[in-house]
C-alpha positions as a LaTeX table, in Angstrom:
\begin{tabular}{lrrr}
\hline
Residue & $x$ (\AA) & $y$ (\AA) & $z$ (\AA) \\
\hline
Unk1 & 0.00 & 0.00 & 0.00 \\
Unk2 & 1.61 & 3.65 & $-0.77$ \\
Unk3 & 0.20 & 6.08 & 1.26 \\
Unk4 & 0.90 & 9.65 & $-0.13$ \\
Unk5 & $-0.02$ & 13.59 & 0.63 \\
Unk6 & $-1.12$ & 15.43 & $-2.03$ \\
Unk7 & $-1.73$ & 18.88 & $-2.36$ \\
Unk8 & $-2.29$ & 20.85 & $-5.60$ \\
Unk9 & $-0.75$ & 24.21 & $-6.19$ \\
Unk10 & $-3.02$ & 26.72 & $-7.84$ \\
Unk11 & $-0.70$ & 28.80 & $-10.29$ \\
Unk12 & 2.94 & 28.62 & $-11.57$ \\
Unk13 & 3.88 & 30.93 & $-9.73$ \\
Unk14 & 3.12 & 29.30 & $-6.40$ \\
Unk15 & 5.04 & 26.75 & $-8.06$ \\
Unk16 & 8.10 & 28.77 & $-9.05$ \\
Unk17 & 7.68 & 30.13 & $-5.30$ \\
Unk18 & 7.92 & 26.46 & $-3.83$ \\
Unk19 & 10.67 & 25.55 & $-5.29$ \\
Unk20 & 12.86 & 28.62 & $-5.12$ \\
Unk21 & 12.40 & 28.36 & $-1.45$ \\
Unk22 & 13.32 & 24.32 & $-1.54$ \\
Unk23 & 16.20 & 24.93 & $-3.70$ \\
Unk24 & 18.62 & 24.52 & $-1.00$ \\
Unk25 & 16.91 & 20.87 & $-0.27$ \\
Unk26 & 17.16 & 19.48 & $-4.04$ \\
Unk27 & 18.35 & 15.93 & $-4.40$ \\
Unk28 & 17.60 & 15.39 & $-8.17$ \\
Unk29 & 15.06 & 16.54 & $-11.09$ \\
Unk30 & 13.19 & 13.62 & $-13.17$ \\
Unk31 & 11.96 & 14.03 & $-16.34$ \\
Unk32 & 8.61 & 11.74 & $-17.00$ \\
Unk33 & 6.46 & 10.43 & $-19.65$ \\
Unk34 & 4.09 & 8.20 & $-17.95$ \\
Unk35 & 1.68 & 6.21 & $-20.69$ \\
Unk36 & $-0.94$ & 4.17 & $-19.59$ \\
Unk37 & $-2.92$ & 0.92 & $-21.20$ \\
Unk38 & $-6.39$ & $-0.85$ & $-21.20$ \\
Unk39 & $-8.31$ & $-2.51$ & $-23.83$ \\
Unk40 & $-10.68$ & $-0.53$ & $-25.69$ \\
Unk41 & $-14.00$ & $-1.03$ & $-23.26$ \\
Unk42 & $-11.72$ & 0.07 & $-20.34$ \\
Unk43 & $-12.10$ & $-3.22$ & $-18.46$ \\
Unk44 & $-9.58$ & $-2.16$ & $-16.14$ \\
Unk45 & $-10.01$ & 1.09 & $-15.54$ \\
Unk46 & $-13.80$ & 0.11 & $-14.65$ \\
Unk47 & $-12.23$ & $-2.17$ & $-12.18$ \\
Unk48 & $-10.00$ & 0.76 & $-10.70$ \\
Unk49 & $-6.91$ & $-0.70$ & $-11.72$ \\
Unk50 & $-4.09$ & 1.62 & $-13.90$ \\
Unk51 & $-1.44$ & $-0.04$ & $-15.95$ \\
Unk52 & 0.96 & 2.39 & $-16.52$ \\
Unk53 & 4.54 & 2.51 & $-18.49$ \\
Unk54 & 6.99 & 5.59 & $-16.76$ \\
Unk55 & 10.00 & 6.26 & $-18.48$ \\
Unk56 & 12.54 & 8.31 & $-16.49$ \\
Unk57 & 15.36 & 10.65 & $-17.54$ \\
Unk58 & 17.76 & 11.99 & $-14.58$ \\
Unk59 & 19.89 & 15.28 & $-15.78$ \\
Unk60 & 22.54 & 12.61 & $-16.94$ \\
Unk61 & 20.05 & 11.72 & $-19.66$ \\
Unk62 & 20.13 & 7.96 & $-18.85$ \\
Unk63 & 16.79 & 6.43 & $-19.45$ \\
Unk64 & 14.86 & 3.71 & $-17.34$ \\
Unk65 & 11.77 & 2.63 & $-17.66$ \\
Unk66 & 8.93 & 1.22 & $-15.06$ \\
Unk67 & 6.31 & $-0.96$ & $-15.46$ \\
Unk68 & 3.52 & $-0.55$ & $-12.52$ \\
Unk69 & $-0.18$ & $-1.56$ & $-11.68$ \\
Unk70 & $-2.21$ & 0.60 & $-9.33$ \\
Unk71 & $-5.40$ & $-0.73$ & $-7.59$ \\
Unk72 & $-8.12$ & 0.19 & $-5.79$ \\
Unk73 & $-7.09$ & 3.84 & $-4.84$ \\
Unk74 & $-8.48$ & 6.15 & $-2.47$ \\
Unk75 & $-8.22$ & 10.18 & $-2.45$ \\
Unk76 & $-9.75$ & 11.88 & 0.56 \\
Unk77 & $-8.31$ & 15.28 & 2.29 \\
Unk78 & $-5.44$ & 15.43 & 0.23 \\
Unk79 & $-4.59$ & 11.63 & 1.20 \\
Unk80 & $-4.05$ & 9.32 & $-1.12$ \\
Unk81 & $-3.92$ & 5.33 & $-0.47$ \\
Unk82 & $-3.28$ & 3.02 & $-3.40$ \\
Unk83 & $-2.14$ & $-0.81$ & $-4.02$ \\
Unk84 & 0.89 & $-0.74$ & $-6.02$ \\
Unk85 & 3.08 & $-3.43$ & $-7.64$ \\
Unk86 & 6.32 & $-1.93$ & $-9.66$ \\
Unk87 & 9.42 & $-3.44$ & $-11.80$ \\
Unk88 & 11.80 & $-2.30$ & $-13.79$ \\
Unk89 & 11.83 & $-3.13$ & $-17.66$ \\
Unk90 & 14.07 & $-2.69$ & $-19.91$ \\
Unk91 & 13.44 & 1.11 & $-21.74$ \\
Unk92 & 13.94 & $-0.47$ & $-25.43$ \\
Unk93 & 10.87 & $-2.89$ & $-24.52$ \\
Unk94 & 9.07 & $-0.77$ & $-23.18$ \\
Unk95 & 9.00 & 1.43 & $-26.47$ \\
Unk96 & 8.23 & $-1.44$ & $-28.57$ \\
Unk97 & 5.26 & $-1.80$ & $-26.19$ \\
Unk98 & 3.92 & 1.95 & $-26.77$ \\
Unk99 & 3.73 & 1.44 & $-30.37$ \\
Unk100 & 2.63 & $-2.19$ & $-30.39$ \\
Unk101 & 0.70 & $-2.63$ & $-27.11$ \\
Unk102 & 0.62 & $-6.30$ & $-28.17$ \\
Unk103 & 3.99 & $-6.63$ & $-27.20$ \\
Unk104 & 3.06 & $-6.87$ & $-23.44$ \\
Unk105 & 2.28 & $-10.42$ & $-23.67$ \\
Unk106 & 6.06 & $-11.32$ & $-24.30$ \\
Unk107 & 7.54 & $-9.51$ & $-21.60$ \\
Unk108 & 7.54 & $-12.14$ & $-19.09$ \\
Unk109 & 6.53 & $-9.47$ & $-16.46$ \\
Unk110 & 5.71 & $-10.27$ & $-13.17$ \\
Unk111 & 3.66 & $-7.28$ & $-12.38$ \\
Unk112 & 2.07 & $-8.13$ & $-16.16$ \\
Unk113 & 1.36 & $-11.81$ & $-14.47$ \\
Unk114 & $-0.39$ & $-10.33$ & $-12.08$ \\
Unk115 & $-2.56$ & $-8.03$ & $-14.37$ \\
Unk116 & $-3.74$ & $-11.44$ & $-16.19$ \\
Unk117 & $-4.31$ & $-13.92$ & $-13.26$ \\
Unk118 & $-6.16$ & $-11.46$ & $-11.07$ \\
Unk119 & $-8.14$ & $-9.24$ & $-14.13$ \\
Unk120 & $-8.79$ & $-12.19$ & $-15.94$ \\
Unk121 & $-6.73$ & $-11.86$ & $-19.13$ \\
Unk122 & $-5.50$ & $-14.22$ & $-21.26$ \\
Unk123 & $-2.83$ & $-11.69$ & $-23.03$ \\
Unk124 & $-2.92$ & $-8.51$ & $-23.98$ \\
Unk125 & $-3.87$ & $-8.57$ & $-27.65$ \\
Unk126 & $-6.53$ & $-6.27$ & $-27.11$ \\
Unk127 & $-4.81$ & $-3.46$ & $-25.06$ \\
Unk128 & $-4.20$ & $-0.15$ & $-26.55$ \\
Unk129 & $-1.94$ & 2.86 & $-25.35$ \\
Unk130 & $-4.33$ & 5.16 & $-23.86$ \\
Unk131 & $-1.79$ & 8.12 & $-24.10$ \\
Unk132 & $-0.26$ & 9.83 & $-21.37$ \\
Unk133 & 1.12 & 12.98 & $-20.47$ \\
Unk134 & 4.85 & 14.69 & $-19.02$ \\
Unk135 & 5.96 & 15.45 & $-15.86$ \\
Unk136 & 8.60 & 17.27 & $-14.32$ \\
Unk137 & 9.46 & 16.50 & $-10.82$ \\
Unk138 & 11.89 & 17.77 & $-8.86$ \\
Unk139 & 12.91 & 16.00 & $-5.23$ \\
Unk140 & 13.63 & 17.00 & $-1.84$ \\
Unk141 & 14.82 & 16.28 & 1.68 \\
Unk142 & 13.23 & 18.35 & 3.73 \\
Unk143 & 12.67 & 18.34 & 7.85 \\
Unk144 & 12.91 & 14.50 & 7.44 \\
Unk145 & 10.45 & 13.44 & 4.51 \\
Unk146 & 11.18 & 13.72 & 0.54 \\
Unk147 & 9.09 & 15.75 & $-1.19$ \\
Unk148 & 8.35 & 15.62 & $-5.20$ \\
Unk149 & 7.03 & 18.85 & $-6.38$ \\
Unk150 & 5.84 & 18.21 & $-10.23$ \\
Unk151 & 4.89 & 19.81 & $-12.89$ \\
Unk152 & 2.42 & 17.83 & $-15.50$ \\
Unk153 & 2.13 & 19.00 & $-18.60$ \\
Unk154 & $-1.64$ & 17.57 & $-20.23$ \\
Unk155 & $-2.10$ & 17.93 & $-23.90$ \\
Unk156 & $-5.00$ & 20.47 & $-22.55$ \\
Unk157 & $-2.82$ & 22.84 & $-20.06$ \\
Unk158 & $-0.51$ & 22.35 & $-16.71$ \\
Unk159 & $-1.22$ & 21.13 & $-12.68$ \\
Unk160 & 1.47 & 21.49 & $-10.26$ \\
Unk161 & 1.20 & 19.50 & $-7.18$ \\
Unk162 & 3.20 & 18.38 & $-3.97$ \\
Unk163 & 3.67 & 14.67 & $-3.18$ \\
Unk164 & 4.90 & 13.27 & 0.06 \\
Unk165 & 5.19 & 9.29 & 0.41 \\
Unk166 & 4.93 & 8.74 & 4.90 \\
Unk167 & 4.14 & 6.22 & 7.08 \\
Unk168 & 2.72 & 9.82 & 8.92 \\
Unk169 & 0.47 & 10.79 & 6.19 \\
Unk170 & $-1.75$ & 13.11 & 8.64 \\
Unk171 & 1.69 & 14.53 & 10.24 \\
Unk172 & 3.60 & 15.37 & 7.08 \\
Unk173 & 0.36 & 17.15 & 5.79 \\
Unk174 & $-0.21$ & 19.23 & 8.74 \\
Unk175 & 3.79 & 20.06 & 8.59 \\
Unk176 & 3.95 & 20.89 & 4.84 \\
Unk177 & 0.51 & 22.83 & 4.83 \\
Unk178 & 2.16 & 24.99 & 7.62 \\
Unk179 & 5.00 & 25.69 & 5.38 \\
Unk180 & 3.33 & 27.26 & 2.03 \\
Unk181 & 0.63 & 28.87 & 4.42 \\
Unk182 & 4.00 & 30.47 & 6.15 \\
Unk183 & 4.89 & 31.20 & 2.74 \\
Unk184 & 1.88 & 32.60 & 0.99 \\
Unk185 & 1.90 & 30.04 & $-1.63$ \\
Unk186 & $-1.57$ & 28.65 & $-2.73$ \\
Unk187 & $-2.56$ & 25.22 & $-2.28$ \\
Unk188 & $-5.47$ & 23.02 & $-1.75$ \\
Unk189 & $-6.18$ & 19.62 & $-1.10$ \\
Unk190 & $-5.79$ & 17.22 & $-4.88$ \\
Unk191 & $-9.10$ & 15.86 & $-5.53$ \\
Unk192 & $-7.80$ & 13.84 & $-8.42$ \\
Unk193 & $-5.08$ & 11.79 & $-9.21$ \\
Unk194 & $-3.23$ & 12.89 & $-12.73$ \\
Unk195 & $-4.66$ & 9.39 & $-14.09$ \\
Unk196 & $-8.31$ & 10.94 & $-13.82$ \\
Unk197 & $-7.22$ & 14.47 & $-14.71$ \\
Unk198 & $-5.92$ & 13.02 & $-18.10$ \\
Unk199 & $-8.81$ & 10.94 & $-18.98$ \\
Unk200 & $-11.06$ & 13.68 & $-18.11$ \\
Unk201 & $-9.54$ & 16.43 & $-20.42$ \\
Unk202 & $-9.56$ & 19.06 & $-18.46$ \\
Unk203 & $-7.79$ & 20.55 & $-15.57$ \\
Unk204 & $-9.22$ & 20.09 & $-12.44$ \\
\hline
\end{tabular}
């Protein structure tokens, strides 16, 4: 289970704000194209499950790519709960996958396993690449918890948003709302995760 806070900024500039004032925190900035898959009647999404390639560039420009299922998630006061199952796959794979979505069924994934014993699928001849969208994200270590400030890019505009993975979900929040309150920067409480954001078309 990943337990996460997550709090959407309301313009770029609160952004721009944020992480000015975290600059002195930065680990690393991540540069992500996250495209997700399903079969044409959405037979997983209707089952609240996300199948989702991420491919990652660091500022070295080396490229990795992760293969993850999400299930069965939960957003309430800007805390999000979520079952989630991850591996690493090999990037070159996982391109042949975006274009030919059939591909999945030779990957001899474990998390892809999964996704057929427990949705029912036999392979994944019928799965098509929903799409996606970019995302920015720049990490922190701050007062004791790692924060990942992104910015996603949709085909239809920009969100910005603060996430915090803790075993202290209700702790963390109450420490980083005090900070951009402090700070004048505008926030609320996400409502959405970026899945739903993109298949709705519009920002939230």
């Amino acid at each position: 289970m990943e337990v996460e806070v997550k709090l959407r900024l309301l313009t770029a500039a609160a952004h721009l704000r944020l992480t000015t004032l975290l600059t002195p925190f930065h680990l690393k900035t991540l540069h992500q194209r996250n495209l997700f898959f399903d079969t044409p009647q959405n037979d997983l999404s209707l089952r609240r499950a996300v199948l989702r390639l991420r491919f990652l560039h660091n500022t070295s420009q080396q490229q990795r790519c992760v293969l993850s299922l999400k299930a069965k998630p939960t957003l309430a006061n800007g805390i999000s709960r979520v079952e989630e199952d991850e591996e690493e796959i090999d990037a070159g794979l996982g391109g042949e996958c975006v274009d030919s979505p059939w591909k999945l069924s030779d990957l001899g994934s474990r998390v892809l396993k999964r996704v057929r014993e427990e949705y029912g699928f036999k392979d994944f001849q019928g799965f098509v690449c929903l799409g996606g969208f970019e995302n920015v994200r720049n990490v922190y270590e701050w007062r004791g918890v790692t924060l990942e400030v992104d910015e996603t890019k949709f085909g239809f505009g920009n969100c910005y948003e603060i996430e915090c993975e803790t075993e202290e979900p209700e702790r963390a929040k109450s420490m980083i709302e005090e900070f951009l309150s402090a700070n004048n920067i505008e926030f609320k409480d996400s409502d959405m995760t970026k899945f739903a954001v993109f298949r709705s078309g519009k920002l939230p």
